[in-house]
N, C-alpha and C positions, 0 to 999 in steps of 0.2 A: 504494500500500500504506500500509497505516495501522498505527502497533504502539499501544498503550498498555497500560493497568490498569482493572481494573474494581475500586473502592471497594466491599465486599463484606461487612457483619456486622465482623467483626475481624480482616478479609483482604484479599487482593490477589491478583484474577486473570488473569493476561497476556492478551492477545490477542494479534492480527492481523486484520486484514480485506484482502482484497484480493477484485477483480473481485465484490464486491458476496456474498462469504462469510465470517463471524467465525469464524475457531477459536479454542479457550478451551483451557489448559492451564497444570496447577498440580502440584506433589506432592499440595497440599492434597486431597484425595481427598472428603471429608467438603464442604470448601465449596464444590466445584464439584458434587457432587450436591445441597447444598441449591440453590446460585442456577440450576441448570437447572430443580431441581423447583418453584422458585417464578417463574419467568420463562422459560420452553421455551416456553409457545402462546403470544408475542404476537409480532407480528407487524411491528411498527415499534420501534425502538430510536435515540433522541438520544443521542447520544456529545458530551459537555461536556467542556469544558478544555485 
């Protein structure tokens, strides 16, 4: 299992990853619909740091 932050516009959105699925959860409401709506169809993701 993996936990971190996603670096975000002028936020911060938690994860987890485990068995090769990310879940994203914030209050932020407004930032987690921009970055799924700007990053939902792709298909690989590099996680740094």
């Amino acid at each position: 299992m993996l936990k971190g932050f996603i670096s975000f516009r002028e936020g911060k959105i938690p994860f987890v990853v485990k068995n090769y699925h990310m879940e994203l959860f914030t209050d932020d409401n407004d930032l987690l619909k921009n970055f799924v709506k700007e990053y939902n169809l792709e298909d690989n993701y590099i996680l740094e740091g």
